[in-house]
NUMARDREN-635281 format. One record per residue (C-alpha): residue number from 1; x, y, z. Coordinates in steps of 0.25 Angstrom, whole numbers. Each point is the difference from the previous one (the first is absolute). Layout:
// NUMARDREN-635281
<r i="NUM" u="X" v="Y" w="Z"/>
...
END
This chain:
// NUMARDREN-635281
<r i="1" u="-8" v="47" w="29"/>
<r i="2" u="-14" v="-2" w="6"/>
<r i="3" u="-5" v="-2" w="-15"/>
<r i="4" u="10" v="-11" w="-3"/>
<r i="5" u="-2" v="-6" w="13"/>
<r i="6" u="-14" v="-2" w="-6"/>
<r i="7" u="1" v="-3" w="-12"/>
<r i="8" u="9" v="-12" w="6"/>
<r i="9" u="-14" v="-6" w="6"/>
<r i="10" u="-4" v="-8" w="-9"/>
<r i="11" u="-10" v="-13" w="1"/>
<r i="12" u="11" v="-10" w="2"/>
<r i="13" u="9" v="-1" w="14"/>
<r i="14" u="9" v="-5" w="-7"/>
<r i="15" u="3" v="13" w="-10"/>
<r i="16" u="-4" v="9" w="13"/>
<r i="17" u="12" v="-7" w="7"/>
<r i="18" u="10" v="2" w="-12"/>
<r i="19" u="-4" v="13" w="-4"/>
<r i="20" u="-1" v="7" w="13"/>
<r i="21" u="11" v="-6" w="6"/>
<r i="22" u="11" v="7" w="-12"/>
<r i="23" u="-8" v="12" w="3"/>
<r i="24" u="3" v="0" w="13"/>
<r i="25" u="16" v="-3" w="-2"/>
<r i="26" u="2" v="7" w="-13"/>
<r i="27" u="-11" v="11" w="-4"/>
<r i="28" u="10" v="11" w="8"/>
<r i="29" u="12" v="-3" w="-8"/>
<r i="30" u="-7" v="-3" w="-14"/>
<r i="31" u="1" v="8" w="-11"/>
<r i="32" u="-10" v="8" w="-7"/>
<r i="33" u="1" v="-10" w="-13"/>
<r i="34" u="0" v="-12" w="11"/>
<r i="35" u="-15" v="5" w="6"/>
<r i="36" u="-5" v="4" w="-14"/>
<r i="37" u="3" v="-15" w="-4"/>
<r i="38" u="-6" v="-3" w="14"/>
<r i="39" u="-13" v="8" w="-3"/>
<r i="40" u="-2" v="-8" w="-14"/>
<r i="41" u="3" v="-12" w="7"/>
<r i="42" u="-10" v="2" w="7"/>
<r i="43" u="-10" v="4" w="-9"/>
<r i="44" u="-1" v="-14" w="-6"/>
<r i="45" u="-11" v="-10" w="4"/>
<r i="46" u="3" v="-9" w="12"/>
<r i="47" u="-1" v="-13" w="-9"/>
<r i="48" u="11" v="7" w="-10"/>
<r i="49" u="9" v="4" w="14"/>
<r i="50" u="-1" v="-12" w="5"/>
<r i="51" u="6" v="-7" w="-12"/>
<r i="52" u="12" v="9" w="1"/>
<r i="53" u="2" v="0" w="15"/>
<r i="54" u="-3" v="-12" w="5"/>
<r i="55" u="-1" v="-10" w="-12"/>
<r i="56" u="12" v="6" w="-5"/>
<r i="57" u="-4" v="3" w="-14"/>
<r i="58" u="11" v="10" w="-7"/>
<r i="59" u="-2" v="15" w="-4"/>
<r i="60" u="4" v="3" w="-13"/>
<r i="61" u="5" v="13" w="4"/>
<r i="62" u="12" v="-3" w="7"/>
<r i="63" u="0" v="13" w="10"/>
<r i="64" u="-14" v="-5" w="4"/>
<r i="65" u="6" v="-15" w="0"/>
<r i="66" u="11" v="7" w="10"/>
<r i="67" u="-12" v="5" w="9"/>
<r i="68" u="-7" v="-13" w="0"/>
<r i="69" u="13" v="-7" w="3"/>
<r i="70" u="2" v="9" w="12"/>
<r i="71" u="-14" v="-2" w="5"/>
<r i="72" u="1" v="-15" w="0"/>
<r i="73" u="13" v="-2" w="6"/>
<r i="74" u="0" v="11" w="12"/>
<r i="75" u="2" v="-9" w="11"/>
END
């Protein structure tokens, strides 16, 4: 988890505060597909991530879309 956690710091608060906030809620009970999706997520650029999780630009893979979706809207 240590490696996600900082893979999670990236150079936006806000992306820092949405991402390491559903590790901390969900990274215990996600699924192995669920982290490998987190993992690519992650390996995109922060301009790209940004679009998807706080612009709110849609994935056109819909279990990627699902993640995002989830990352967004945990309270």
């Amino acid at each position: 988890m240590s490696q996600l956690r900082w893979l999670c710091r990236r150079g936006m608060k806000e992306l820092d505060v949405l991402l390491e906030r559903w590790l901390e809620r969900y990274n215990d009970q996600a699924s192995s597909s669920q982290t490998a999706l987190l993992i690519e997520l992650l390996d995109l650029q922060d301009p790209q991530l940004a679009r998807y999780l706080l612009a709110g630009d849609l994935h056109q893979d819909l279990s990627m879309a699902a993640l995002i979706a989830q990352i967004r809207n945990d309270p």
